[in-house]
C-alpha positions, -999 to 999 in steps of 0.1 A, spaced: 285 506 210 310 497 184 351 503 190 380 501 169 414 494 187 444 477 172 471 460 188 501 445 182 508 406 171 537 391 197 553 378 161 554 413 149 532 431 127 496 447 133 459 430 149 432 453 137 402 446 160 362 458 159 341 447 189 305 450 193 286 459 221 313 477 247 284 481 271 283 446 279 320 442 290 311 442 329 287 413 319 322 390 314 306 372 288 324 372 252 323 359 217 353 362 193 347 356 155 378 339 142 380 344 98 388 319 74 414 321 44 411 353 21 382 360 48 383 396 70 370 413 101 346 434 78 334 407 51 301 400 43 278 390 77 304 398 102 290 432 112 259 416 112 270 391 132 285 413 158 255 436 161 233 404 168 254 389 194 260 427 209 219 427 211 224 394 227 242 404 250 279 397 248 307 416 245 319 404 208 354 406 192 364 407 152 398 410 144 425 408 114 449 383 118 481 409 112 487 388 78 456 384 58 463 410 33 442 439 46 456 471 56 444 508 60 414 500 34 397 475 54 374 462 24 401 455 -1 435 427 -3 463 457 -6 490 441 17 498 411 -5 537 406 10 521 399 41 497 376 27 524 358 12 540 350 42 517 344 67 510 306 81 491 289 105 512 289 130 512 328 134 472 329 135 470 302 165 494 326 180 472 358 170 442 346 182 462 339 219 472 375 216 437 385 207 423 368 239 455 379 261 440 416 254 406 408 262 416 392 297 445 420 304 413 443 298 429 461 269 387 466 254 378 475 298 380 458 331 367 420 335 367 393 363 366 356 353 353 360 317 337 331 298 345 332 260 330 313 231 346 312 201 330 309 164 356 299 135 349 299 100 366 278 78 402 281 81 392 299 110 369 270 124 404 247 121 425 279 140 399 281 168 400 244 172 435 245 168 439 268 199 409 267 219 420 236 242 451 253 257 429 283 268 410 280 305 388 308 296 371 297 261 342 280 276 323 266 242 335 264 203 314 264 170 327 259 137 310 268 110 323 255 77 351 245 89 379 224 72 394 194 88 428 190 74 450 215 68 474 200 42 447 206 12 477 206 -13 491 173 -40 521 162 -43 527 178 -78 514 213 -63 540 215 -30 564 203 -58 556 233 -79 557 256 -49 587 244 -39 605 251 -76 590 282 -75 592 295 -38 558 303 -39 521 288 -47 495 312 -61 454 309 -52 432 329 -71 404 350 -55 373 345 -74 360 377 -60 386 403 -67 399 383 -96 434 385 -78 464 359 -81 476 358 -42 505 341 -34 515 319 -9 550 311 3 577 287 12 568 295 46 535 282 47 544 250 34 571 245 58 547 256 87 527 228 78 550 198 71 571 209 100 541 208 121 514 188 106 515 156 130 516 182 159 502 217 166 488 216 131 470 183 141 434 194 141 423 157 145 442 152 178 433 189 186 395 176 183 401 147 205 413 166 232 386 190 231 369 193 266 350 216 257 308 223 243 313 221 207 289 227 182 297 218 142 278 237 115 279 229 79 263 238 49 253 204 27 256 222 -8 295 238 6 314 234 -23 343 248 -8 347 223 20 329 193 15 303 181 41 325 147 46 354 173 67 327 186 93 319 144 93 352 138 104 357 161 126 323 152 144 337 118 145 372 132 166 350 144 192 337 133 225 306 129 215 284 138 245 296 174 244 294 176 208 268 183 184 274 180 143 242 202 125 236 203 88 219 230 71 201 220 39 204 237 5 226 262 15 271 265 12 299 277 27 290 308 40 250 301 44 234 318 13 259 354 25 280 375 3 303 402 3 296 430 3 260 422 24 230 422 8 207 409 43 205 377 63 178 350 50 167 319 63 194 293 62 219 320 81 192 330 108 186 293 114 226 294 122 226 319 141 193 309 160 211 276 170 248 292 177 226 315 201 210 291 221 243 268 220 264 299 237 233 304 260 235 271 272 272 270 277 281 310 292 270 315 323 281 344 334 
């Protein structure tokens, strides 16, 4: 069964939510798929990826972080003001008040869940960023996921700071999307401490297993190194996927899984299996 809820962000603003597989609640067993930067509950293999863990057997969770630019049309960027001032801090925030309303049993009642969590991207660095304060998240994989945060030269924060904003383009849509003030001061105010995903890593006591593409030309292979590196290496596992990018040979909107994604999924599965017991 699939569910639509949304609930409200403790910063304000609105958490749109999908989860997959409502009959498997009582099991106490859950995976939440975390998005990455211009990335969305509804892109691309994320359905897909619900329904296949939902067949698996978990109770799975998609969500909006309240600031990624989608509103009421859940497909398209129409909320751009929000976009422009959302930062990192607010999403390791939203994903806590994702998973407080899975364990207040906001989506039906649970007893001692075990949660894994799968972070794309951006999202991989969020879910890293967040997952060793939280009892309940029991294993992590990243796939794709960047290492640093502070992906910006010194000439661009100078322009953003002349300007009071610093615009991206999205390939896709062919949109300019701005990004402001905000965001940078998120991340020089906090880039040697919560935004540290290197000493985030470290800390990680947690199964963790790193997926990259070798071809990603959005985040090169030598970030899911480092990051491998951070880690405590006999609860860690780094796995490259040959000839295949940054989001595994998927697009948007979803044209069917192939090889190089099923081989993900195939080893996220058995990773999860090994690690949720419930």
């Amino acid at each position: 069964m699939i569910q639509n809820y949304t609930i409200n962000s403790s910063l304000g603003g609105k958490i749109a939510i999908t989860t997959y597989g409502n009959e498997n609640i009582s099991q106490n067993k859950c995976i939440i798929l975390v998005h990455g930067f211009k990335g969305f509950k509804d892109w691309g293999y994320a359905p897909f990826l619900g329904n296949f863990f939902a067949e698996e057997g978990y109770f799975v969770i998609t969500f909006n972080f309240s600031h990624n630019g989608i509103g009421e049309n859940k497909f398209e960027f129409t909320e751009m003001e929000k976009f422009a001032n959302n930062t990192f801090t607010r999403e390791i925030i939203e994903l806590q008040d994702v998973l407080n309303a899975y364990k207040n049993n906001v989506f039906g009642k649970i007893e001692n869940p075990e949660i894994g969590l799968i972070g794309h991207s951006r999202g991989g660095a969020i879910a890293l960023l967040t997952a060793p304060k939280l009892e309940n998240v029991k294993a992590i994989s990243t796939w794709g996921s960047v290492s640093n945060l502070d992906r910006y030269s010194k000439r661009q924060k100078d322009i953003w700071r002349q300007k009071g904003y610093f615009s991206v383009m999205n390939m896709r849509t062919k949109q300019e999307m701005k990004l402001n003030i905000s965001l940078l001061a998120d991340l020089e105010a906090n880039k040697n401490g919560t935004l540290n995903i290197q000493n985030a890593v470290s800390k990680l006591n947690k199964p963790f297993l790193i997926i990259h593409g070798k071809e990603d030309l959005a985040v090169k292979i030598s970030e899911a190194e480092d990051i491998y590196n951070w880690s405590k290496k006999e609860i860690s596992e780094l796995v490259i996927i040959e000839n295949t990018g940054h989001t595994f040979g998927c697009v948007h909107p979803f044209e069917g899984t192939n090889e190089k994604f099923n081989d993900v999924l195939k080893r996220t599965s058995n990773f999860f299996r090994k690690n949720i017991h419930q």
